[in-house]
Each structure stands twice: as C-alpha cells, then as structure tokens.
C-alpha positions as CSV (number, residue, x, y, z in Angstrom):
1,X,-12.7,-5.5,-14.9
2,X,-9.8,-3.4,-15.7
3,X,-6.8,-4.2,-18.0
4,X,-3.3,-3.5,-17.0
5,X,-1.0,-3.9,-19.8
6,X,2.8,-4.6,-19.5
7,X,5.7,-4.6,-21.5
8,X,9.3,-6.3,-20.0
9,X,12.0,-3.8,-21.6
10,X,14.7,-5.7,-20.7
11,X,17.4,-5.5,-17.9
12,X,15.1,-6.0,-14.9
13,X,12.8,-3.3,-15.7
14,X,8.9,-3.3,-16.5
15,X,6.6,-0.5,-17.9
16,X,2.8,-0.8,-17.2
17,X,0.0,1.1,-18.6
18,X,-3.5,1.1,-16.8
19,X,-6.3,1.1,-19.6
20,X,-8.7,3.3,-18.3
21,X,-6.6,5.9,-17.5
22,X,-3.2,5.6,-19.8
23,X,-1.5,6.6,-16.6
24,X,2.0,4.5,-16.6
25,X,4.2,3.4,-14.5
26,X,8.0,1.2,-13.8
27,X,9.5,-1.3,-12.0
28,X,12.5,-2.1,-11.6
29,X,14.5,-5.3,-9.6
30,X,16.0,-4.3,-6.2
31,X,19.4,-3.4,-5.1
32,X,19.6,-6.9,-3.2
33,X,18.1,-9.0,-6.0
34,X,20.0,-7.8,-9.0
35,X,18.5,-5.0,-10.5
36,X,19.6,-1.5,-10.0
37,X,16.5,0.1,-7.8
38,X,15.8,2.8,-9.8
39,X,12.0,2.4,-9.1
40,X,8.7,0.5,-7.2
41,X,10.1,-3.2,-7.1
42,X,7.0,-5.4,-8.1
43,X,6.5,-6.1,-4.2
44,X,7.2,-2.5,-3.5
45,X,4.1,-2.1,-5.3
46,X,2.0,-4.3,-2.9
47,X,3.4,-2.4,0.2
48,X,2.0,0.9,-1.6
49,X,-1.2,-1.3,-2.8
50,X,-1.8,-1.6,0.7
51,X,-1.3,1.6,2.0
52,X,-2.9,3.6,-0.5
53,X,-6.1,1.2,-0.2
54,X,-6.3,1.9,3.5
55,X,-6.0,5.7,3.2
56,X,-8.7,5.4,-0.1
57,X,-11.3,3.1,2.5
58,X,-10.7,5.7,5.5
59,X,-11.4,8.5,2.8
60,X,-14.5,6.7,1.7
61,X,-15.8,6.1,5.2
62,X,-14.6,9.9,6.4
63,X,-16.6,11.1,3.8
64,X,-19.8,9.7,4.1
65,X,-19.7,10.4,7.7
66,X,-18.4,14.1,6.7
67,X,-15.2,13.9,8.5
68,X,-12.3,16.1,7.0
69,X,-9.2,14.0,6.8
70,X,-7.1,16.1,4.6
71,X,-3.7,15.6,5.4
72,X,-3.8,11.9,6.8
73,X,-0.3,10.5,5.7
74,X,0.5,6.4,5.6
75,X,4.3,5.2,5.6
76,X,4.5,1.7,4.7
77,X,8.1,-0.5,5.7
78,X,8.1,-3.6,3.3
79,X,10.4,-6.3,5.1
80,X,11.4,-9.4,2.9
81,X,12.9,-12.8,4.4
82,X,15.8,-14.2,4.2
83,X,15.4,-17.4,3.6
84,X,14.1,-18.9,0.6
85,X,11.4,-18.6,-0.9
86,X,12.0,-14.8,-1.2
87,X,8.7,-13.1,-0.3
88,X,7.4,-10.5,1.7
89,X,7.6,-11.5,5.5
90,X,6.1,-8.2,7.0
91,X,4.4,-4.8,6.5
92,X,4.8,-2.1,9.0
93,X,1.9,1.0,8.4
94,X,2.4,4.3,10.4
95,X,-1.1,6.1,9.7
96,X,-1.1,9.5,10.9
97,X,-4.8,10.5,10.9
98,X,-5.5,14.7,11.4
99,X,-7.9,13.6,14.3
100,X,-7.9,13.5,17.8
101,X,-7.8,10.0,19.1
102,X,-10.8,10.4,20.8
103,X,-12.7,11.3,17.7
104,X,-16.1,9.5,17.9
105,X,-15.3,7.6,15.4
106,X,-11.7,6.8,15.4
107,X,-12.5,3.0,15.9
108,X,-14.8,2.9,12.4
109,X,-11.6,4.3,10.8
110,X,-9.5,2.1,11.9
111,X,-11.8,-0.7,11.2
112,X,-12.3,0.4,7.6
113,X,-8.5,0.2,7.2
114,X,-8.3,-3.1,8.7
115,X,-11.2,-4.3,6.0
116,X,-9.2,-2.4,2.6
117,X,-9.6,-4.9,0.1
118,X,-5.9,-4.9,-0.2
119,X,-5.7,-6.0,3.0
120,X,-8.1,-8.9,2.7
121,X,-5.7,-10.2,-0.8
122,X,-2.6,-10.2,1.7
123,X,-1.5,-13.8,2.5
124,X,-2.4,-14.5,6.2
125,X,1.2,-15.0,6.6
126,X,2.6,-11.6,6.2
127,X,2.6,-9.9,9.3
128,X,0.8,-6.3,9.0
129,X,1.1,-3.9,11.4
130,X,-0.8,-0.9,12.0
131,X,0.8,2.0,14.4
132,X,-1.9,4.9,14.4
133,X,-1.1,8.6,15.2
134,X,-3.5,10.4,16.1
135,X,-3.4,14.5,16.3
C-alpha cells in the first residue's frame, strides 16, 4: 500500500506528496477547462502513468533478459472528447526502443508494454495506441 497525500491550494491547483518518498508534485486545470496550465492536469498524469509504466515493465523484462535499453524514449498524446462527459477518448504512445526491430526479442517487449499494469487500469474505452520505433 502506499499513501499519496493531497492538499487543494485553491485556484485549480493541487500539491501531492508520495509518502514513501516525500517527492511532490502539482496539478493544475487545463487551458480549455479553466485553469491556467501551468502543470500535469490530473489526466495528464494518467497519460504519463501510462507511459512511464510501459518504459518501467520493458525495463524490468530488458533486464532480466540482460538487454541494454538505455535510451528508449515514450511520447504520449492525451486526446480528450468533446462531448460530454469530459474524459479521456484516446492515448497515442510513440516508443522508440534502441533496438533493432529484429531483436530476438522485440515481440516480449512489446508484449510486456501491452501487459503494464497501467495499461490493464485504463477503461476499455480509451483507445491506446502503440507506434514502435525501432533503431
């Protein structure tokens, strides 16, 4: 179990402190739903949730396989609907892996991605997609 603790400081903006750590970090509300953007929106954070749990997984996996991939870079696009309810409609990943595509085990990579536990929390009706580079 870990505690996150969180403390609204008024005018759209959030500070959060993770307990095991003391590391912090803010949120602020949007440009385009009335706060000022001046940091991770709350679903800004599950856009980087999910990217930063697929490059963790691949890590884990390179690892015990004792693959280097130092350097492997994730950009995540975070599209929200337009209609109502507002919500996240789709996530587009970009994973550029230091690897040659026909790495022997390119596909357990990519599978260990896919199966991120962040991945598994996302409702089945936001669209991920995963567009992967390889060296």
């Amino acid at each position: 179990m870990v505690e996150i603790k969180l403390t609204y400081e008024g005018d759209l903006h959030c500070h959060a402190v993770h307990g095991p750590s003391g590391t912090t970090l803010a949120t602020d509300a949007p440009v385009d739903n009335n706060g000022r953007g001046e940091s991770f929106s709350p679903t800004d954070l599950v856009a980087t949730a999910l990217a930063s749990c697929m490059a963790t997984v691949i890590g884990i996996v390179a690892r015990r396989k004792e693959i280097d991939v130092t350097g492997m870079k994730v950009a995540v696009r975070k599209f929200m609907t337009t209609e109502a309810p507002r919500r996240i409609a789709r996530l587009e990943l970009d994973l550029e892996m230091p690897l040659a595509a026909d790495h022997p085990d390119a596909k357990l990579l990519e599978s260990a991605a896919r199966g991120c536990p962040v991945h598994h929390s996302i409702h089945p009706d936001i669209d991920v997609v995963m567009n992967w580079k390889w060296r």
